[in-house]
C-alpha positions as CSV (number, residue, x, y, z in Angstrom):
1,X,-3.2,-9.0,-64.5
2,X,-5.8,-11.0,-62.2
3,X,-3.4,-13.3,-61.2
4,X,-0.9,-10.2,-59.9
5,X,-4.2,-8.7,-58.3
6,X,-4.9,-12.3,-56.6
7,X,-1.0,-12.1,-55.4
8,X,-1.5,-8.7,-53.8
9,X,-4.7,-9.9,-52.3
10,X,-3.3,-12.4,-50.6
11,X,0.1,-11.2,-49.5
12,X,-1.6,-8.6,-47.5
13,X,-3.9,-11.1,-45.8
14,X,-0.5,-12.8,-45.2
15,X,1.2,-9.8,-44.1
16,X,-2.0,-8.9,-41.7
17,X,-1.9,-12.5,-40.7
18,X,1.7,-12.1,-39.5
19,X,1.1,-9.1,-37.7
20,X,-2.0,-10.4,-35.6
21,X,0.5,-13.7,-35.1
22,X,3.4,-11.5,-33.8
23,X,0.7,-9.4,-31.2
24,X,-0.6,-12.8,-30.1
25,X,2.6,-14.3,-29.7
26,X,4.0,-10.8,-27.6
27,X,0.8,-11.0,-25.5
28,X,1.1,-14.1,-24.4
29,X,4.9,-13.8,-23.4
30,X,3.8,-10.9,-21.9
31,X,1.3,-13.0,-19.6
32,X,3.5,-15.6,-18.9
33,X,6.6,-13.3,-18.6
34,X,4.7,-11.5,-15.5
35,X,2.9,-14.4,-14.0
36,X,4.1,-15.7,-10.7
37,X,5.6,-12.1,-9.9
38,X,3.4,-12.4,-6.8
39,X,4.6,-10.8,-3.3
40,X,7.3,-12.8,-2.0
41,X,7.2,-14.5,2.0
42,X,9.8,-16.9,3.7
43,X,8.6,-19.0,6.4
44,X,11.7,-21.3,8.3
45,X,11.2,-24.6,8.0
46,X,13.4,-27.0,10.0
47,X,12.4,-30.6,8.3
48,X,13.9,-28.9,4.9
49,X,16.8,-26.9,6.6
50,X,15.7,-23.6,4.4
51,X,13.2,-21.0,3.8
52,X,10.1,-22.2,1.8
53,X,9.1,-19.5,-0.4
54,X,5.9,-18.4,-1.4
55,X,4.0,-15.9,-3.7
56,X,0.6,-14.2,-2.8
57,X,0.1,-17.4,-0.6
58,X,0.9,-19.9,-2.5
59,X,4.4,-22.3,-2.0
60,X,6.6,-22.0,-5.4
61,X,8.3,-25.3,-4.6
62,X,11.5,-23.3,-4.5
63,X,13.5,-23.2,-1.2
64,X,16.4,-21.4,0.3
65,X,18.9,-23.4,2.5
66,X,20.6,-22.7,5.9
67,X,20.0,-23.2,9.3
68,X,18.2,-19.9,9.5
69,X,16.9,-16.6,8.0
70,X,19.6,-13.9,9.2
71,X,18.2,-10.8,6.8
72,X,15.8,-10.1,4.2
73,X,16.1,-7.1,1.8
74,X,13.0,-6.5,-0.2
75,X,12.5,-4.9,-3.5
76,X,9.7,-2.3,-3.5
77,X,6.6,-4.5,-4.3
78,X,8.5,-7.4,-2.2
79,X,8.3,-9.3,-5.4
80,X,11.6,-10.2,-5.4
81,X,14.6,-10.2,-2.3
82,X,17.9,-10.6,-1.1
83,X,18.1,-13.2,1.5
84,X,21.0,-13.9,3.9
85,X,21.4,-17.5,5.4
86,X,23.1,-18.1,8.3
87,X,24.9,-21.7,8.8
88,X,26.5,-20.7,11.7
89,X,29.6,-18.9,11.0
90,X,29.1,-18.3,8.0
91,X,26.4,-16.2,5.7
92,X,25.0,-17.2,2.1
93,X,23.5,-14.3,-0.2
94,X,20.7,-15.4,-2.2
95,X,18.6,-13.5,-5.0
96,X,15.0,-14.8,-4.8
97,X,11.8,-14.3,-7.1
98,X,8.7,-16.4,-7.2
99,X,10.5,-17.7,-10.2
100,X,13.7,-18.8,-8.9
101,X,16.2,-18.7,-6.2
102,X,20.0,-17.9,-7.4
103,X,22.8,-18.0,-4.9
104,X,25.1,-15.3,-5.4
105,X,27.7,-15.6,-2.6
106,X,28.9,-17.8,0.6
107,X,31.0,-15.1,1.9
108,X,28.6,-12.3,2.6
109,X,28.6,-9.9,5.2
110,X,24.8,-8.2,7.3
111,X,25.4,-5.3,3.9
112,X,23.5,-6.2,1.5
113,X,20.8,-3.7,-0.4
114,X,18.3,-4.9,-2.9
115,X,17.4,-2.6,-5.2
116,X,13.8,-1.1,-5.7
117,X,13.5,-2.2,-9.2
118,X,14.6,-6.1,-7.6
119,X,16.7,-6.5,-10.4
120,X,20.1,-6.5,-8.9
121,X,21.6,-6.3,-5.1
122,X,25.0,-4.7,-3.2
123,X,26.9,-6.0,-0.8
124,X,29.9,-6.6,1.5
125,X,32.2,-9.8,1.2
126,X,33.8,-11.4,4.2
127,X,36.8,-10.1,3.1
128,X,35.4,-6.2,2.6
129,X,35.4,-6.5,-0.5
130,X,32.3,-4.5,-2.4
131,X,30.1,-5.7,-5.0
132,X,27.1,-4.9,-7.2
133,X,25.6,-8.5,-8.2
134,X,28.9,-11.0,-9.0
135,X,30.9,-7.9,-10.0
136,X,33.4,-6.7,-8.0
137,X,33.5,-2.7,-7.2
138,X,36.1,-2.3,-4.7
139,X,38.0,-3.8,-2.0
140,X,38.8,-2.6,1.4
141,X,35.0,-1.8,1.6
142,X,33.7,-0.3,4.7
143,X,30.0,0.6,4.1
144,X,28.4,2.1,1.5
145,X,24.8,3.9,0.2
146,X,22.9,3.2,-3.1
147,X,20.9,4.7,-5.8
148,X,17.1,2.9,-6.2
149,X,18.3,0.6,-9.1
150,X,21.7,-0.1,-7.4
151,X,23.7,1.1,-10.0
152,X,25.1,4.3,-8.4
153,X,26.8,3.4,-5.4
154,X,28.6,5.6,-2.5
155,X,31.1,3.6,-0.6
156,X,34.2,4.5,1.7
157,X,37.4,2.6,2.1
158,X,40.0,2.5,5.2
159,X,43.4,3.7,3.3
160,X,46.3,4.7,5.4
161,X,44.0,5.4,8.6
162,X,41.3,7.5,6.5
163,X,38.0,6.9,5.4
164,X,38.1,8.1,2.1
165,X,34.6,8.4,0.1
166,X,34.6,7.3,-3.8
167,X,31.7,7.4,-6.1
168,X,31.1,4.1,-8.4
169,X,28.5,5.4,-11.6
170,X,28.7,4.1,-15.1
171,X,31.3,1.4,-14.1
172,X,33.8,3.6,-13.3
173,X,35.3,4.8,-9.4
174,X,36.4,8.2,-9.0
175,X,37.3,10.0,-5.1
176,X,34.7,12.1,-3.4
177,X,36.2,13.6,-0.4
178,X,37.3,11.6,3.3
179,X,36.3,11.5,6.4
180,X,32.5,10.6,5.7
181,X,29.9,7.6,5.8
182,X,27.6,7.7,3.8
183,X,24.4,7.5,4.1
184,X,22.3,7.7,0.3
185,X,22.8,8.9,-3.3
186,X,20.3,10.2,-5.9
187,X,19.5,7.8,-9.4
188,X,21.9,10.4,-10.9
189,X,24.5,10.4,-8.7
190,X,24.6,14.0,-8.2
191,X,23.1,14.3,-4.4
192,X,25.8,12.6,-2.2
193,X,24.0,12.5,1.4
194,X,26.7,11.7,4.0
195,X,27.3,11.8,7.6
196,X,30.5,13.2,9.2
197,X,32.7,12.6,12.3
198,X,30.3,14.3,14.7
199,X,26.8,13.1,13.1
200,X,26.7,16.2,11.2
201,X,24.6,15.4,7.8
202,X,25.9,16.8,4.6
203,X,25.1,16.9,0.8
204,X,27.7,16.9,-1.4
205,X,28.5,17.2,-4.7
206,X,30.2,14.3,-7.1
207,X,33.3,16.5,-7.4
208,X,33.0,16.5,-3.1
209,X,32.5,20.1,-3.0
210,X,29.7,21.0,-0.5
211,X,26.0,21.6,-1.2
212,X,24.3,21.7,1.7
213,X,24.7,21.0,5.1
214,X,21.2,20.1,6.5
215,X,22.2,19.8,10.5
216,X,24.5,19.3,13.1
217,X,24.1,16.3,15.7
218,X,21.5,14.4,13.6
219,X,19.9,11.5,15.2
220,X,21.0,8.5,12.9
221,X,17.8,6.5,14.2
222,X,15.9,9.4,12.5
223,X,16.7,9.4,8.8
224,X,14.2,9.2,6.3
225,X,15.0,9.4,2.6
226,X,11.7,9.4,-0.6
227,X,12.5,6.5,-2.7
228,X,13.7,8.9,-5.3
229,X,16.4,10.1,-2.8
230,X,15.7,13.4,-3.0
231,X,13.9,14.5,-0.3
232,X,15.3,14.3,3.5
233,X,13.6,14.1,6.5
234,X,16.0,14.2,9.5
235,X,16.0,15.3,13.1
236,X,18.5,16.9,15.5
237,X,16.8,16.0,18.4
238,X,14.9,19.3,19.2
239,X,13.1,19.3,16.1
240,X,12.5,17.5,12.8
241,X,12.9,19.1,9.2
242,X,12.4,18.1,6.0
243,X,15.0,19.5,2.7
244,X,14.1,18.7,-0.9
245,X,16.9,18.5,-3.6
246,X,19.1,20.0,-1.3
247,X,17.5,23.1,-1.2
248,X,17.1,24.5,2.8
249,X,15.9,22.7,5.1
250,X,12.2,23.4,6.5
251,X,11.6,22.8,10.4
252,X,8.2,20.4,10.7
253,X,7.6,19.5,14.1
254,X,9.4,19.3,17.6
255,X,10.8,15.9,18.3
256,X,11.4,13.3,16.1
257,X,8.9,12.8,13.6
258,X,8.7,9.9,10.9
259,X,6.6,9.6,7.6
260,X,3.4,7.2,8.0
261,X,2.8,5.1,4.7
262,X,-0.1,2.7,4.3
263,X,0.7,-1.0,5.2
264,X,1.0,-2.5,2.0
265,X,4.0,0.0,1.4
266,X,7.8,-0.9,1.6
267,X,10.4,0.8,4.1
268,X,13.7,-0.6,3.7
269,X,16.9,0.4,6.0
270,X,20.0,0.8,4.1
271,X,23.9,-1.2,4.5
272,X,24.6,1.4,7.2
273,X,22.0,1.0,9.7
274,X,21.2,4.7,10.3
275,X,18.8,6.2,7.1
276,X,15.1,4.4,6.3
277,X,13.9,4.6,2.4
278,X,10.2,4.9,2.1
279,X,8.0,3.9,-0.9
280,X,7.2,7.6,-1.5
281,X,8.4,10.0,-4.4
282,X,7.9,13.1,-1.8
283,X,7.2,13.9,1.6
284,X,4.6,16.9,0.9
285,X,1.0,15.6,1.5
286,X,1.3,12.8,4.0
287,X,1.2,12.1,7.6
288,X,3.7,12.0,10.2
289,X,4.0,10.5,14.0
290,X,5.9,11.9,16.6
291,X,7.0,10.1,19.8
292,X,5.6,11.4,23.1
293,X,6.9,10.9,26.7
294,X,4.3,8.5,27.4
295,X,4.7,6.0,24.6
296,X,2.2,7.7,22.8
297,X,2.6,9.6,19.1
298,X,1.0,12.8,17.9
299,X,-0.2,13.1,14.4
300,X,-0.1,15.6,12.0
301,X,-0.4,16.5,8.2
302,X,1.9,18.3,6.1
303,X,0.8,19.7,3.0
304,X,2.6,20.9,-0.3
305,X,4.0,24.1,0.9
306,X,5.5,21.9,3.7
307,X,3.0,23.9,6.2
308,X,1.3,21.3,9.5
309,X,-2.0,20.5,10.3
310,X,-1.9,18.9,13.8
311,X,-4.6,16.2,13.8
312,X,-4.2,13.9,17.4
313,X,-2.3,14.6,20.1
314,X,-1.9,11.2,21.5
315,X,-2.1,8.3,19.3
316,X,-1.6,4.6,19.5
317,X,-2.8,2.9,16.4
318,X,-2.7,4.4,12.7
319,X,-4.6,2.5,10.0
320,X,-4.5,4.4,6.0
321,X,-6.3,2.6,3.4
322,X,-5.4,2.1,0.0
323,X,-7.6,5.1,-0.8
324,X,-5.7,6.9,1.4
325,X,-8.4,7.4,4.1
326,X,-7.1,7.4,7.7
327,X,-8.2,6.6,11.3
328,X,-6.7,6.3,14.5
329,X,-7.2,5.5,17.9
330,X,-6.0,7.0,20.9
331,X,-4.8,7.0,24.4
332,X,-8.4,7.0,25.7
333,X,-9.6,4.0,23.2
334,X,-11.8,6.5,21.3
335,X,-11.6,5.6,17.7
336,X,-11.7,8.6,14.9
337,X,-11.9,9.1,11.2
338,X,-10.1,12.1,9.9
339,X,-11.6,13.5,6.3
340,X,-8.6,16.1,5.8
341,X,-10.1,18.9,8.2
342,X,-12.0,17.4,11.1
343,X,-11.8,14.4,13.2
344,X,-14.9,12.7,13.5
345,X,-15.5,9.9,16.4
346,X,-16.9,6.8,15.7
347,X,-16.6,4.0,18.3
348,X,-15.3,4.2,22.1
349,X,-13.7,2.0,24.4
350,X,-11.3,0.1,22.2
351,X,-8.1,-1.5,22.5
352,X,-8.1,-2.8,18.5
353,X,-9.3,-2.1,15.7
354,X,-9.3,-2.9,11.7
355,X,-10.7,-0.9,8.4
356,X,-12.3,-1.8,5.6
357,X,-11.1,0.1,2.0
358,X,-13.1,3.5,1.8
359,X,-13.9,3.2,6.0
360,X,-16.6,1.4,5.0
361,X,-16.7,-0.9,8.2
362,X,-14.9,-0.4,11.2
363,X,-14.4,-3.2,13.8
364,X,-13.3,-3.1,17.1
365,X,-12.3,-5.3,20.2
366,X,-13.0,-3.8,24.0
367,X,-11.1,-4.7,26.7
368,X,-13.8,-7.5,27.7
369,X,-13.2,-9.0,24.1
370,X,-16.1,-7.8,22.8
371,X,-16.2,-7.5,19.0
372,X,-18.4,-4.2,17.6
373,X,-18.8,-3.5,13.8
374,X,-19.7,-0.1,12.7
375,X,-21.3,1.1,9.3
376,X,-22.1,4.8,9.3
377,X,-23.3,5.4,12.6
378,X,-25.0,1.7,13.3
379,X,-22.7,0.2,15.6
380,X,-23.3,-3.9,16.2
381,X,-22.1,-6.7,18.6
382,X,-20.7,-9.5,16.4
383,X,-18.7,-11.6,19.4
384,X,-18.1,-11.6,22.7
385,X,-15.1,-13.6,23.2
386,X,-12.5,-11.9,20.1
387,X,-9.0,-11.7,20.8
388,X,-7.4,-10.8,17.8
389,X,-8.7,-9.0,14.2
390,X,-6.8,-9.0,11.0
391,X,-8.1,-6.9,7.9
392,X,-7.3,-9.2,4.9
393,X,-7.3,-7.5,0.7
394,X,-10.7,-8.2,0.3
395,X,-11.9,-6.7,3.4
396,X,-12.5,-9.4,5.6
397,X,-12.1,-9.6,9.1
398,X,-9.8,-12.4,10.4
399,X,-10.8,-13.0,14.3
400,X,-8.5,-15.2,16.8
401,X,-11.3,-16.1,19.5
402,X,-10.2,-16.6,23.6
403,X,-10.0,-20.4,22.7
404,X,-8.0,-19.6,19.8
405,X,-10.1,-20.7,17.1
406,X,-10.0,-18.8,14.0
407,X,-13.2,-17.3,12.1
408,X,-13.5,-14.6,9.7
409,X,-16.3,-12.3,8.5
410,X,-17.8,-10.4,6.0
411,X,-19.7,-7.4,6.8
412,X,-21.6,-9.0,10.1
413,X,-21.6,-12.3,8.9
414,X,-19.4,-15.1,10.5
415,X,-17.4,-17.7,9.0
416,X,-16.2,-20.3,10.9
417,X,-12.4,-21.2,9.4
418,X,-10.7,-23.5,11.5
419,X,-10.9,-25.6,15.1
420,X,-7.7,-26.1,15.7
421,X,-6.1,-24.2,17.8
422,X,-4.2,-21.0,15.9
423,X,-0.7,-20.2,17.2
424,X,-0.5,-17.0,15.6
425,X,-1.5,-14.8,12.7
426,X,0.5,-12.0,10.3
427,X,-0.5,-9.9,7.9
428,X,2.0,-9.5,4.8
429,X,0.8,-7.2,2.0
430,X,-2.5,-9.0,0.8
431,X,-1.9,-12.4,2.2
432,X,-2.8,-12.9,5.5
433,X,-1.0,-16.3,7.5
434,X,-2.1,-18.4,10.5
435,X,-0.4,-21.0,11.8
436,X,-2.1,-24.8,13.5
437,X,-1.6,-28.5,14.0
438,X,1.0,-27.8,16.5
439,X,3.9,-30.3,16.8
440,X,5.4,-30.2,21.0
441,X,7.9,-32.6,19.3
442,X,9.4,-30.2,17.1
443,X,8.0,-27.2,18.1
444,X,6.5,-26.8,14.5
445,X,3.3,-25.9,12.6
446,X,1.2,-26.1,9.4
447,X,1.1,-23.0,7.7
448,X,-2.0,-21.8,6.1
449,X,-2.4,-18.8,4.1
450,X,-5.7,-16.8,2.7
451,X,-5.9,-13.5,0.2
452,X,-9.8,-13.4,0.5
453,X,-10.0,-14.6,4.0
454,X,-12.3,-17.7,3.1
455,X,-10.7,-19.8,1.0
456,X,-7.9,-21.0,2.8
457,X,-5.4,-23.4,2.4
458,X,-2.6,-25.4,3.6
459,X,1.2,-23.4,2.5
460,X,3.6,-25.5,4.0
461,X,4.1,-28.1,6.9
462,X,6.7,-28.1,9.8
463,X,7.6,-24.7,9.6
464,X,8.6,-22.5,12.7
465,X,7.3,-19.0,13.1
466,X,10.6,-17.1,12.4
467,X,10.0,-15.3,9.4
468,X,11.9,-13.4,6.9
């Protein structure tokens, strides 16, 4: 009997070691599973004949080849792409991750979508023929729209002189109607957005039976789809409206209006050219811009019942924190934070400026190059000879001085970076990239690349500033 008790014991110290194993084991997988997913970047360089790539900064090793970077379609955390490589004539389709970089055709076409989940990517062949990944769809392929995981895919074909309209879901191609382009469909295939002859914009149904039409004489430049696919904004010219799940479509604004998204956020254009798909599930409860005569845009807010708060008449720089906080500067160079009912005024006189998450600092740069901070209502001179500011993650300020050294700071304090002279500088996502050590020979540079603005370090030699 003790020895059966002494069996039990220890088979369920076994059984619990197992278990703890197994959850160790998964964990760890887990880690390394999702490490290196960083935000992808291509810089061009010309020693290599490819794209270096890099993640949050840093160069994977991995490269893409061609003589140059033709198209990049982005996933919706840009941790993954499709690339398109020109060598001339010809164009190369590559998948690329921080991971690895997978060629997937030599015959591809300017189509191409990558979905949002960056799992898979469609696109035309030389020879029109349509596929999702290696897998053919269809041939005779003319253009065609996409659901956010690219497995739902709206695409018309030239048969007998028509443009007929076919729907491919669940591996299987049935016909829609003819005579339209399409322009998006829904994760379920059920919302079929197309445009017809005379730029009229449609929704219709699988079986092509009509659901909506949303407007006549739509401006194609003026498209913008939620990343769900089911809400619209569109314009006709006169004014801009908004329609969700196809239901009737709500006038917003004169003009042409577009959605504003924070910086960090994704906007892709789709295989046609004409429709935008933003990082956003809905278009109630965010800003939009609308173009003025002068070059200048108007703001406004629109809120869940679709109604508009107008916020600035003339605008010409939007900045929206992570927390969703926004200010802007306008016309007159008077900067403003807006709390969601009044516009409060903070700094005059600028022709730049940068914010810090939760507005705790705001810098600016006159038109003498004259750098202020502000904090509350304490406004300092930190340099007289700025050129350029760039917010980084971790809110520091990157500054290109008149000689075109490169500092950054933190707060008021400076930080000298660099001598050198910097070429230029670019924000993507988190990482912020400046370029020295100029080459006249080549007309090349060393790449550097920071995510906290202090710590920098060298990405990638010999690279020109053409970038993906």
């Amino acid at each position: 009997m003790k020895g059966k008790k002494v069996f039990r014991l220890n088979k369920r110290i076994y059984i619990y070691f197992i278990a703890v194993f197994v959850l160790i084991v998964s964990a760890l997988v887990a880690i390394i599973s999702s490490s290196g997913n960083g935000r992808i970047s291509l810089f061009y360089s010309p020693e290599k004949n490819a794209a270096v790539v890099l993640s949050n900064g840093e160069n994977t090793g991995n490269t893409v080849p061609g003589k140059s970077i033709s198209c990049v379609r982005y996933n919706s955390d840009s941790t993954s792409c499709s690339v398109l490589m020109s060598d001339g004539a010809t164009y190369s389709l590559y998948s690329v991750s921080s991971k690895k970089v997978v060629k997937i055709t030599d015959i591809c076409t300017s189509n191409v979508v990558h979905s949002y989940n960056g799992r898979n990517s469609v696109y035309i062949t030389s020879y029109r023929n349509l596929y999702e990944g290696k897998k053919m769809i269809a041939e005779s392929a003319e253009s065609f729209a996409v659901s956010s995981d690219c497995s739902v895919v709206l695409f018309v074909k030239n048969e007998e002189n028509s443009k007929k309209l076919y729907l491919y879901k669940g591996g299987k191609t049935t016909f829609v109607n003819e005579g339209y382009t399409p322009l998006a469909v829904s994760d379920d295939g059920k919302y079929l957005y197309v445009l017809s002859g005379d730029n009229s914009l449609f929704i219709l149904n699988p079986d092509g039976t009509m659901k909506s039409k949303l407007c006549s004489d739509v401006q194609t430049n003026a498209i913008w789809f939620s990343d769900d696919l089911l809400s619209v904004v569109f314009s006709d010219g006169a004014y801009t409206y908004i329609s969700n799940e196809g239901r009737s479509r709500v006038r917003l604004v004169p003009g042409n209006a577009a959605p504003v998204f924070p910086e960090t956020e994704v906007i892709r254009l789709n295989s046609s050219g004409t429709a935008f798909i933003c990082a956003d599930d809905d278009f109630a409860d965010i800003f939009y811009t609308c173009f003025n005569e002068d070059g200048t845009k108007s703001l406004f807010y629109v809120k869940d019942d679709y109604s508009r708060t107008d916020v600035a008449d003339s605008v010409k720089k939007i900045v929206i924190t992570g927390d969703e906080r926004l200010s802007y500067l306008d016309s007159t160079g008077k900067i403003y934070r807006y709390d969601g009912a009044i516009s409060e005024q903070i700094a005059d006189g600028a022709k730049d400026f940068e914010v810090t998450s939760k507005n705790r600092y705001v810098y600016y740069i006159t038109e003498s190059n004259e750098l202020y901070s502000v904090k509350r209502s304490n406004t300092q001179l930190v340099a007289s000879d700025a050129d350029k500011i760039y917010m980084t993650s971790s809110d520091d300020l990157l500054v290109i001085m008149t000689d075109k050294t490169l500092y950054s700071i933190s707060g008021t304090k400076r930080s000298d970076i660099i001598d050198d002279k910097v070429s230029f500088c670019i924000r993507e996502g988190d990482i912020v990239y400046y370029t020295a050590d100029y080459s006249a020979e080549n007309g090349t540079y060393t790449l550097y690349g920071s995510k906290d603005g202090k710590k920098f370090h060298m990405t990638a030699e010999n690279i020109i500033k053409t970038i993906g």
